[in-house]
N, C-alpha and C positions, 0 to 999 in steps of 0.2 A: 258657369259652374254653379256658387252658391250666390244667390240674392240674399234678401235679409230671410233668413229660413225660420216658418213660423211652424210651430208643435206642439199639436193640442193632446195627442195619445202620447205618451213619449214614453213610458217606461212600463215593460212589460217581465213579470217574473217566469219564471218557469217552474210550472206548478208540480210536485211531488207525484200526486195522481189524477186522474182523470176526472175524478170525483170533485175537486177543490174547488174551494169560494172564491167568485169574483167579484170586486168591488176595484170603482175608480172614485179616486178623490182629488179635489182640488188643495189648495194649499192650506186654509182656512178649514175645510173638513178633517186634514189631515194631523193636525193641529190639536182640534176637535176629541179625534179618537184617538192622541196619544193622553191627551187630561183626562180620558174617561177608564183607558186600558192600561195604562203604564202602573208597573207592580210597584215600585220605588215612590212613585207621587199617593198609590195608596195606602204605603204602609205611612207615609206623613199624614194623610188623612184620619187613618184612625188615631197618632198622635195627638192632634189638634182635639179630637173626639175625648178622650180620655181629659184634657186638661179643660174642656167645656166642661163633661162633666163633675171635676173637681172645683170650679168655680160657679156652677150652679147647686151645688149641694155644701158649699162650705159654712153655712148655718148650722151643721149637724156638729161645729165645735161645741155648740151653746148645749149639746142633749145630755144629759149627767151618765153620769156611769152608773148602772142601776146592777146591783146582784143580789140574789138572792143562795142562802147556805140551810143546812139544817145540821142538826148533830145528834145521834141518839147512843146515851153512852152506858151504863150500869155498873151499878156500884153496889157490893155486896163486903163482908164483914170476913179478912181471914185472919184476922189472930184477934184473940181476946180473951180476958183472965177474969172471972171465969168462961168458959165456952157457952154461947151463951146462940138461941136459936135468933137469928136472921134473915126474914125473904130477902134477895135481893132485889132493887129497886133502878129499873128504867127510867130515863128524862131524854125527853126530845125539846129539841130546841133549833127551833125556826128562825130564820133571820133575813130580814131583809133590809140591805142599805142602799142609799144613794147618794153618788158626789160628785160637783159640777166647782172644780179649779176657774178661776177668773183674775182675768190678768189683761191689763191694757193693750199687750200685743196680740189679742184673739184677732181683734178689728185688723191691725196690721197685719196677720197671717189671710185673711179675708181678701187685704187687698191685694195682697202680693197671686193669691190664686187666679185674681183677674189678669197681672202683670204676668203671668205663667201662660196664659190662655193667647194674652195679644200675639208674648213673643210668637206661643205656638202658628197662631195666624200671620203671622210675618215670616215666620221660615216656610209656610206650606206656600204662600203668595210668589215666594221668592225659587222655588222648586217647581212653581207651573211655569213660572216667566222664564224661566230657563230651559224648562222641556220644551214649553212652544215654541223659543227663540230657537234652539239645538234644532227641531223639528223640520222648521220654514228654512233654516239653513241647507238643512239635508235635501230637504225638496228640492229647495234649488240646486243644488249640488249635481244631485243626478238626474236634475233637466238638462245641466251644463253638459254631464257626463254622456247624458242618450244624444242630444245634440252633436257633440265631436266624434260620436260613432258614426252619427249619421256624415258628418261632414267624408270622414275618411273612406266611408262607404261609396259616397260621391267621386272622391278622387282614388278610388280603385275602378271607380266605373268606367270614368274616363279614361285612365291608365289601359283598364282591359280591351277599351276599344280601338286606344291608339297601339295596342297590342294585334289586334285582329287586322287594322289595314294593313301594319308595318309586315306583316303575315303573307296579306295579298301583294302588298308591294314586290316582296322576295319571290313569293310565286308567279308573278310579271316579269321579272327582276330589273326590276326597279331599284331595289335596296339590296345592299348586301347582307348574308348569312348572320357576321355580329351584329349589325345594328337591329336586326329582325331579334336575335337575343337577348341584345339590351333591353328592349323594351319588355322583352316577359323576366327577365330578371328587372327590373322594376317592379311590376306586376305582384309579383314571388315575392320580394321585400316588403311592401305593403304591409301583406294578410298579418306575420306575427305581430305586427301594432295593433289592428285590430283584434286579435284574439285577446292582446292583453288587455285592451281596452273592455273589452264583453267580461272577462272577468272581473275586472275592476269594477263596474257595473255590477252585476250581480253581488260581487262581497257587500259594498253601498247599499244597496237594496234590501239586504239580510239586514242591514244595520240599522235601516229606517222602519225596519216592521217590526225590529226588536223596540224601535225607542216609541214607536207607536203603539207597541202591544197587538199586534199584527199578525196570525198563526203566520209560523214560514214556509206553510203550506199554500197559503194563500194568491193566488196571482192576482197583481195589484197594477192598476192602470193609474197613473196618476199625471194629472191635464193640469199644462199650463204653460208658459214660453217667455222669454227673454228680450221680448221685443217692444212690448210695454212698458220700459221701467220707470216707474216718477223719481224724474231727479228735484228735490228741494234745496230750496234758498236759506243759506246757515248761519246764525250769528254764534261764532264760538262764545265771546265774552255774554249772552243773552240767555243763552242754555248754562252755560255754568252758574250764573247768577241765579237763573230761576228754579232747575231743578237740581243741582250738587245736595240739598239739604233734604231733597225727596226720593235718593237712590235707597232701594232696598239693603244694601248694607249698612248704612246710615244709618235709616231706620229700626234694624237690629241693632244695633250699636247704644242707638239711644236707649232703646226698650234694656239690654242688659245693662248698661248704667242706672236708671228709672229700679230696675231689679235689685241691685246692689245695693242700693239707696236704700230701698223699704230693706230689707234685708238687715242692715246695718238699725236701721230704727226698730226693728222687730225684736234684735238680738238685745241692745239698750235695753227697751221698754221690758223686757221678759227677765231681764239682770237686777235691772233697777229702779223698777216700780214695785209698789206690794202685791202680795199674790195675794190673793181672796178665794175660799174654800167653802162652799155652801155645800152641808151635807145632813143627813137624817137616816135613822138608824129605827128600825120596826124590831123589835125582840121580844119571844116570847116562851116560854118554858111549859111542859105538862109532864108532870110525875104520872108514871106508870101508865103509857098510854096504850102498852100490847096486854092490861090485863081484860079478864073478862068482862068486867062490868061497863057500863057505856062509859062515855065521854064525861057525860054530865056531872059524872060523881068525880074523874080525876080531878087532881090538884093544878092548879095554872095558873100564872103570871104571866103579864107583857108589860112591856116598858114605849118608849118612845121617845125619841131623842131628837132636837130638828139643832145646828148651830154654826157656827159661819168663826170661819179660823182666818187669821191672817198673818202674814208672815212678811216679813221685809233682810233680804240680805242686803249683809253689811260687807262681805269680803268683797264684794267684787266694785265696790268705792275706793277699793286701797288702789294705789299708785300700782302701775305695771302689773297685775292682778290678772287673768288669763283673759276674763272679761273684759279688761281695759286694752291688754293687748290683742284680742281679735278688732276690737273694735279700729284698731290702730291700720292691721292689716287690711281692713275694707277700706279705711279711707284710701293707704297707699294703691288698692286696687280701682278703686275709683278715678285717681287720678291718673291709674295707669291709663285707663279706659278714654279719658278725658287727652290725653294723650295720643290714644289712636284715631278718636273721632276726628283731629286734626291732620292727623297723617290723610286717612279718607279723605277729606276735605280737597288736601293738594293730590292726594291720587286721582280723587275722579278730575279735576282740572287737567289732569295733565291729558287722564285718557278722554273725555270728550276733544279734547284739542285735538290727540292724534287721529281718534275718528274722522273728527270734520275736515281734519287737512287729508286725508286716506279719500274721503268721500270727494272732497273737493277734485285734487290731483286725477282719481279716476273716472269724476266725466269729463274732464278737460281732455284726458285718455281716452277714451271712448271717443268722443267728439273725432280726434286724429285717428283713428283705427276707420272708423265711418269713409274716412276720405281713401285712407289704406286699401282696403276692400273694394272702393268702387277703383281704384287706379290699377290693383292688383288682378283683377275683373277684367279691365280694359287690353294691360298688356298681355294676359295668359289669351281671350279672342285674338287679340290681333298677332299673337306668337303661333299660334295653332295654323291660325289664317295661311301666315307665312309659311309654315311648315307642309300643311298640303299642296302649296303652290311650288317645294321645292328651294325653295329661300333662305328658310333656316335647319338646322338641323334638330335632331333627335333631345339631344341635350337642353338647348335652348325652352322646348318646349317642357322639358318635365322643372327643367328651372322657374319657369315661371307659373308652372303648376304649385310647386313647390312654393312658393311665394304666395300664392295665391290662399294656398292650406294654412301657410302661417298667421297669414294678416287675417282671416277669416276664426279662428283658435284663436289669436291674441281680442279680439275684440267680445269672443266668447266669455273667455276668462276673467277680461276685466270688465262685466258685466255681472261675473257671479261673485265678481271679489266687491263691486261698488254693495250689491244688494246683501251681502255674508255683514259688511261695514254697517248697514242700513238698520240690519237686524239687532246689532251690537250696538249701534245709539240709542235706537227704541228701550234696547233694556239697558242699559247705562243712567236713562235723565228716567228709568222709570213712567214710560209714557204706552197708554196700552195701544192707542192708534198716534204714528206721526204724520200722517193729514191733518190731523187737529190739533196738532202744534207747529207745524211747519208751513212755509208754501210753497208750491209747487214751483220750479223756472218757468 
């Protein structure tokens, strides 16, 4: 029936029209084009993009405030004893100033743009490793899924054929009416597994061209098989040693503490250090400057003013003060924080542990299913064997068919359960290839 069944075309969509794009992809390509098309990882991109640019332009605190006003106002004469003749009289008045606040937390605002950026690049880092993980899973998913179609396709074939003798049998007669039945009610039972199966298929498949950015017009061949798989040699207590402190949540974790932190010295330094005010003041005045005569002849003054202000609060040194109490609040959140990065600490311990004992337990699994398969093999030929020769009956044989189906799907699944495991250590110790941290059995 099934040997080790190898699948290089394996999943095929059904395209919308006749018209539609085809592309096949391997796991790694597949991977590929969901970091390049997926909508979710590009709106995080343009995140990261904005907080670049905020930490490459954060020098523009140092640029003063520059504005410039004018005023033109007239003043004329309405009561006076006696009445006496007055032109009235326009003044314009130009003015240009500028002011540049200076405060020891400028620097600490500076840094924290860069501490804004990392995080950013640590959640975008930690949103691809997850789509490619999500990705490679799915792939394999529905190589497992196209594989058990094909298995049951296999054991319909057979079915149908030990359907067709049991046929001729009765029209020799050789077998009786129901047993000629039985076996197409067999037959008949089958098919709705597989239909559900092809749907199931199919929903999968919309799923993986959604996470890959994939039109789902598209028919998609996507090559690769289950029969290759490197199983690695695992030190639980070796991985959690080396990488627990390098997991992408960690690493966020640290970056918002690190955050908090300047945050906390920003809000200090801006409370309670002096503030420094350099600023300069252009002024200038011209009597009647909408009359007819030039410029030359009006009346005019400017001024010029350069001077530098400083100011030091005093409330926010008083005990309990709003200043004294945020301040308070960030430590307590601090230590919240400090707090959780311990928690992490024993969570990833526990889950690499479960990993590795998952990964372990299902080749030891796999190993016995191997053997399942080749005995389950053995007995469905030599049941058949008997069954043409009149030996055994009708049942016998779809039993050990039946058997044969199962141990052939259990070795399936726990092939895409070791490799689903696989995916989930890779992103667990943070590691982009586990070849280069593992070794092979």
């Amino acid at each position: 029936m099934m040997k080790r069944l190898t699948i290089y075309l394996l999943m095929i969509s059904v395209a919308l029209n006749a018209n539609a794009e085809i592309i096949s992809l391997n796991v790694d390509e597949a991977a590929e084009m969901a970091v390049k098309n997926n909508l979710s990882l590009k709106s995080s991109a343009i995140d990261v993009r904005i907080k670049e640019r905020k930490k490459d332009l954060a020098w523009n605190v140092f640029i003063p405030a520059i504005d410039a006003s004018a005023d033109l106002s007239n003043t004329r004469q309405l009561f006076s004893a006696p009445l006496a003749s007055y032109d009235p009289i326009w003044t314009l008045n130009p003015k240009l100033s500028m002011t540049l606040p200076l405060n020891i937390a400028a620097g600490t605002g500076i840094i924290q743009t860069i501490i804004d950026y990392d995080a950013g690049e640590l959640s975008y880092r930690d949103a691809r490793k997850q789509l490619e993980r999500d990705v490679r899973k799915q792939f394999y998913n529905m190589i497992a899924l196209a594989a058990n179609i094909d298995l049951k396709k296999v054991n319909i074939e057979i079915a149908e054929k030990r359907y067709d003798q049991s046929r001729e049998n009765y029209n020799n007669g050789l077998i009786s009416e129901l047993e000629m039945l039985q076996s197409q009610v067999t037959v008949e039972n089958m098919k709705p597994e597989l239909n559900a199966l092809n749907t199931q298929f199919e929903n999968g498949l919309m799923n993986f061209k959604f996470l890959s950015g994939i039109p789902l017009d598209t028919e998609v061949f996507l090559m690769g098989d289950l029969n290759n798989i490197r199983f690695y040699e695992m030190d639980r207590e070796e991985l959690i040693k080396s990488y627990s402190a390098g997991r992408m949540d960690t690493l966020q974790l640290n970056k918002a503490i690190e955050s908090l932190e300047n945050t906390k010295r920003a809000t200090s330094q801006l409370n309670k250090t002096p503030n420094l005010t350099l600023y300069s003041i252009w002024q200038t005045s011209v009597t009647d400057p909408l009359g007819g005569d030039s410029w030359d002849t009006d009346s005019w003054s400017d001024s010029f003013v350069l001077g530098l202000q400083i100011s030091f609060p005093l409330d926010d040194f008083i005990p309990n003060s709003r200043t004294d109490v945020s301040l308070k609040e960030m430590e307590d959140s601090i230590e919240k924080l400090e707090i959780q990065r311990q928690q992490l600490y024993e969570a990833a311990s526990m889950e690499i542990t479960n990993l590795v004992m998952n990964l372990d337990n299902s080749y030891r699994t796999i190993e016995t299913y191997e053997l399942n398969v080749t005995l389950a093999q053995k007995s469905f030929d030599l049941t058949t064997e008997a069954y043409n020769l009149g030996t055994r009956e009708l049942l016998d044989v779809e039993t050990a068919q039946e058997s044969l189906l199962a141990a052939s799907q259990s070795i399936l699944f726990e092939k895409i359960n070791y490799i689903s495991n696989l995916f989930d250590l890779q992103y667990a110790i943070n590691a982009d290839d586990l070849s280069e941290v593992l070794e092979e059995k």
